[in-house]
C-alpha positions in Angstrom: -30.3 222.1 -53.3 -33.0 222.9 -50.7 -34.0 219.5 -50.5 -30.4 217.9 -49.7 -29.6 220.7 -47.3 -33.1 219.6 -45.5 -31.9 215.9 -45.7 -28.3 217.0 -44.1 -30.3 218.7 -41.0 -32.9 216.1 -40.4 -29.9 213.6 -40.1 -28.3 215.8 -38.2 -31.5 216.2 -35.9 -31.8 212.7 -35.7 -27.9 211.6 -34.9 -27.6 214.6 -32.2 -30.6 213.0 -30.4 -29.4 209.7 -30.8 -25.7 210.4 -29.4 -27.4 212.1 -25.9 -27.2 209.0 -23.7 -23.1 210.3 -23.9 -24.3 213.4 -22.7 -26.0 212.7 -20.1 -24.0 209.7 -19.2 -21.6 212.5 -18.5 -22.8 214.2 -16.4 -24.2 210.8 -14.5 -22.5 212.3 -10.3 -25.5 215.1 -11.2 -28.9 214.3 -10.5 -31.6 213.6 -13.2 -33.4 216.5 -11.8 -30.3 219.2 -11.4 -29.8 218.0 -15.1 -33.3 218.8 -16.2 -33.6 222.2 -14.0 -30.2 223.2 -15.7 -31.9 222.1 -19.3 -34.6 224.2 -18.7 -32.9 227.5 -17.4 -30.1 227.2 -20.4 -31.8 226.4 -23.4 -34.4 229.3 -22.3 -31.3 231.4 -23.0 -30.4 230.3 -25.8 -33.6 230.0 -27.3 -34.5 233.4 -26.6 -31.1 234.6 -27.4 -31.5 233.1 -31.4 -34.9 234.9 -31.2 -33.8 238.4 -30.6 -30.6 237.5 -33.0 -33.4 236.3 -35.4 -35.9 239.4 -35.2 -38.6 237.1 -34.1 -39.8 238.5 -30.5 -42.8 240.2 -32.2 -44.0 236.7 -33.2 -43.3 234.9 -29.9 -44.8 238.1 -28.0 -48.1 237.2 -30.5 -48.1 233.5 -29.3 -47.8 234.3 -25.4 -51.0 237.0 -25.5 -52.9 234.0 -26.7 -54.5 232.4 -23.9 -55.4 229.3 -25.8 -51.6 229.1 -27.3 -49.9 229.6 -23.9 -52.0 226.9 -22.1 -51.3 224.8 -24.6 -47.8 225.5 -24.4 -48.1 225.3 -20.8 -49.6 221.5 -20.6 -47.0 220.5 -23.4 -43.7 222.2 -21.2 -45.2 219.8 -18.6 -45.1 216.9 -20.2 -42.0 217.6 -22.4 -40.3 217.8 -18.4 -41.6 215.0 -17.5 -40.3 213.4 -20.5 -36.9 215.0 -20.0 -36.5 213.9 -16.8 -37.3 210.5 -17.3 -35.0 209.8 -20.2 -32.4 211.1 -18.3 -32.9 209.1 -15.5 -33.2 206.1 -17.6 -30.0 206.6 -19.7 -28.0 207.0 -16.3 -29.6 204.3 -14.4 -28.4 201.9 -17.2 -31.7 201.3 -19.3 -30.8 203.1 -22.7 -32.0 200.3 -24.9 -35.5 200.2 -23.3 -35.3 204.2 -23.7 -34.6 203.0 -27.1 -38.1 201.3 -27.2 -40.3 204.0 -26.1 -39.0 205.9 -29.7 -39.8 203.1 -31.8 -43.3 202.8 -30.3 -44.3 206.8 -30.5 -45.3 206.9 -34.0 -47.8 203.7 -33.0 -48.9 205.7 -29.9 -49.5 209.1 -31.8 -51.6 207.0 -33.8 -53.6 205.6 -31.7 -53.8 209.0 -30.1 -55.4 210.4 -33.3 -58.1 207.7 -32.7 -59.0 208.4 -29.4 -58.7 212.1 -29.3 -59.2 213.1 -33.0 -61.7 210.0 -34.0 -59.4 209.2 -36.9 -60.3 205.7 -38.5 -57.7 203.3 -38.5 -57.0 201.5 -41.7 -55.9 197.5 -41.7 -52.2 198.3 -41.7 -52.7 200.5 -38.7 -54.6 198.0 -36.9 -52.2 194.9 -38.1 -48.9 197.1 -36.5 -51.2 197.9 -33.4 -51.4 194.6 -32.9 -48.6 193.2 -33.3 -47.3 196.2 -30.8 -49.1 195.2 -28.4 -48.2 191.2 -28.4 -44.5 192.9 -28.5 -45.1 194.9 -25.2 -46.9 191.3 -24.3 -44.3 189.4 -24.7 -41.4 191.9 -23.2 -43.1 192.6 -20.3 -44.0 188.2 -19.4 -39.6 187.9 -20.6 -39.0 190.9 -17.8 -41.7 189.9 -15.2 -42.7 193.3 -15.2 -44.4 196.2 -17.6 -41.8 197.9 -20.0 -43.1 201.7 -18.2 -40.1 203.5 -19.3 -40.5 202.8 -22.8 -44.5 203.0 -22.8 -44.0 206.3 -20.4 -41.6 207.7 -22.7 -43.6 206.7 -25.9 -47.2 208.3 -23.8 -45.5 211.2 -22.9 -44.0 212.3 -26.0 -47.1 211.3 -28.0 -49.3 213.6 -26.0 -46.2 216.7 -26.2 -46.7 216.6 -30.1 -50.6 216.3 -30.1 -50.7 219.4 -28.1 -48.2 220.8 -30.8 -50.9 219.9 -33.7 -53.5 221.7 -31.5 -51.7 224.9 -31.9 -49.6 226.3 -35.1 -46.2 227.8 -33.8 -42.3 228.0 -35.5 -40.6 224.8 -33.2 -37.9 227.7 -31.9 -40.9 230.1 -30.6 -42.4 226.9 -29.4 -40.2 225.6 -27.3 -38.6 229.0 -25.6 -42.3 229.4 -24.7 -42.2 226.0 -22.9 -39.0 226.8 -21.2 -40.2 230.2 -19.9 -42.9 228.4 -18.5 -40.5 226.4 -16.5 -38.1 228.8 -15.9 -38.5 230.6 -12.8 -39.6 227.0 -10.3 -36.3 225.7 -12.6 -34.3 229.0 -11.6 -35.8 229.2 -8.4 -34.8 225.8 -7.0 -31.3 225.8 -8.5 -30.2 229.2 -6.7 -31.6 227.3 -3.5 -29.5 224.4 -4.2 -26.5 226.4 -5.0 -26.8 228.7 -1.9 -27.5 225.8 0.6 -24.5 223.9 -1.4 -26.0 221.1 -3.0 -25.8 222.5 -6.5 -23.5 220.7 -8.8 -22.9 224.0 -11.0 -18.9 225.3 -10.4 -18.7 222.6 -8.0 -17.7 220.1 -9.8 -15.2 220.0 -12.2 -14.7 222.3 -14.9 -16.3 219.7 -17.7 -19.1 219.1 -15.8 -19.6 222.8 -15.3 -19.5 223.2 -19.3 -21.7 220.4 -19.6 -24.4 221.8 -17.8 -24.1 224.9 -19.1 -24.2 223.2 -22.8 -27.4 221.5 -22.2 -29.6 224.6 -23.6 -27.4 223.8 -26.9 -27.6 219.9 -27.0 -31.3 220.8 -26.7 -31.9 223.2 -28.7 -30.0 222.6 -31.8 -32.1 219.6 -32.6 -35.2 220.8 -32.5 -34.0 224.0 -35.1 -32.2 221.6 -37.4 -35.8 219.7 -37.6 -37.5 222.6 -37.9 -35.5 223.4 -40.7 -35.5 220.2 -42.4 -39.5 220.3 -41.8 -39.7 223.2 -44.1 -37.7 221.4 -46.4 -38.5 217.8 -47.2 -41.7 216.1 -47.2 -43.1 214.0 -43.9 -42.9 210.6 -45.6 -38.7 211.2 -44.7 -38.9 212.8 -42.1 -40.8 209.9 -40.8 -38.6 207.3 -41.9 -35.6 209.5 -40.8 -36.7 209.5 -37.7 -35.7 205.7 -36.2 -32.2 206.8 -36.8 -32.2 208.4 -33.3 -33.2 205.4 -31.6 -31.4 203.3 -33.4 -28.2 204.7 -32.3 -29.7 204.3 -28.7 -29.9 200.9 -29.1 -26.9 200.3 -30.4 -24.9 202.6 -27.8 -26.9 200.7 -25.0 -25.4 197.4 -26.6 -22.1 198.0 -28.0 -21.0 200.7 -25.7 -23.1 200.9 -22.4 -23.1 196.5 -22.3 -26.6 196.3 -21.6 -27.9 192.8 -21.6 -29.7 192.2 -24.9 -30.3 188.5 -25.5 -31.8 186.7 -28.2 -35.3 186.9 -26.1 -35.3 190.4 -25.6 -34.6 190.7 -29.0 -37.5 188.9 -30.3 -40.0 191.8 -28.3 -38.1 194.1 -30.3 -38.4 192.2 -33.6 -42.3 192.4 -32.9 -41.9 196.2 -33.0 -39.7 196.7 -35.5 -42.1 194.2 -37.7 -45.2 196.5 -36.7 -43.3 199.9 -37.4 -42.5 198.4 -41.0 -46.1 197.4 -41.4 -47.2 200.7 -40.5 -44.5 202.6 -42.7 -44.9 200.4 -45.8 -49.0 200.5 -45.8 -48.4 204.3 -45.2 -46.2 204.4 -48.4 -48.6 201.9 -50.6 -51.3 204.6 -49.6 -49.7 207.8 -50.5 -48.2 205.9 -53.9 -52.4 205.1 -54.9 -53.5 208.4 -54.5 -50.3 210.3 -56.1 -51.5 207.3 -59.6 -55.0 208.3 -58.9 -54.3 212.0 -58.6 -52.3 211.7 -61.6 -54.9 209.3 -63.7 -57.6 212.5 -63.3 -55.0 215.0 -64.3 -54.6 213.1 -67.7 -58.5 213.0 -68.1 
């Protein structure tokens, strides 16, 4: 039973990130920072407002008087806003699908970020999907003319966000209303200015786009706790492979629905991806199936 009901929220995770480019598609007459300012301020509320619903403040109050743990929390709210406020630019400036790209290379950058940072080996799968990576982010950026940044920035940014996280241990609601109290007073700060000099977008708008904003703290937040509950429920390997559903339904909103360009040449840099992540997830698998025999070969002995 557990282990469906993790299934059912790591889905759920996955689909509410992959359905934001409508979100913030509709709220595209506010700008991609008075969206990010308002995502900061709100889901601080309602993160903090589930913690004191959920008994929890002792253990967030135990994280902040950690000097080590709030740093780190205070590099990773950095480049989680940085990240924000890129994707939302991105979706609302029309480039959803390479968006799209940055979340299918992540896993390849976090791994390469474990070699760097943590001097992890890589094994010849890794190295094969690396590789072929790279000739994909080749070959996309000689078909555009230019360097795919969005998706590489994306990819970087978000890669480096959930090193940080594996540098300190923390429940992923604690975590991020940490990161959002970090940012909350410049956030709070500059949208009172805004509001008071009447360039704020907040009850001046219509009434949707008022609800909208205010809703942002949700459409953030409820993500990251269904993960975190799935996380405590089903093993990594799924998670893992659960994960491309988000992007996927990126891609095919940027397609179908949004009528970004997507020819057969732009779809070959993507096959190059998509053939590296399936390297990388099925030597992964072949891995983790040897050891489970081996494991199970010296248990008979």
């Amino acid at each position: 039973m557990q282990y469906s009901t993790g299934i059912v929220a790591a889905v759920g995770a996955y689909v509410l990130w992959g359905i934001l480019p409508i979100f913030w598609k509709a709220l595209h007459a506010v700008s991609a920072q008075e969206i990010l300012l308002h995502r900061m301020v709100w889901s601080l509320f309602f993160t903090l407002g589930l913690i004191l619903l959920m008994g929890r403040l002792r253990s967030l109050v135990s994280i902040i008087r950690n000097r080590r743990s709030l740093l780190l929390f205070s590099l990773a709210a950095l480049l989680l806003s940085g990240n924000w406020l890129l994707y939302i630019w991105a979706v609302n400036a029309g480039y959803v699908i390479e968006a799209s790209l940055g979340y299918f290379i992540n896993p390849l950058v976090s791994v390469l970020l474990g070699v760097i940072f943590l001097t992890e080996r890589l094994r010849p799968g890794q190295i094969g999907a690396l590789v072929i990576a790279l000739f994909g982010v080749m070959y996309l950026t000689f078909y555009y003319g230019q360097f795919p940044w969005i998706a590489l920035t994306l990819a970087c940014s978000f890669g480096l966000y959930g090193f940080l996280h594996k540098k300190v241990s923390a429940p992923a609601i604690e975590g991020l209303c940490l990161e959002t109290m970090v940012l909350f007073v410049p956030a709070a700060a500059v949208l009172l200015a805004w509001e008071v000099d009447g360039r704020g977008a907040f009850g001046h708008g219509d009434l949707l786009q008022t609800l909208l904003l205010l809703g942002s703290g949700l459409i953030t937040s409820l993500p990251l706790l269904l993960f975190g509950f799935a996380a405590q429920r089903i093993s990594l390997t799924h998670l893992g492979l659960l994960q491309y559903i988000a992007p996927s339904i990126n891609l095919l909103l940027g397609i179908f629905l949004y009528h970004e360009p997507f020819p057969p040449e732009r779809m070959a840099g993507f096959a190059m991806i998509w053939s590296a992540l399936f390297i990388y997830m099925a030597e992964g698998t072949l891995l983790r199936r040897r050891r489970q025999r081996a494991l199970c070969s010296v248990g008979k002995g």
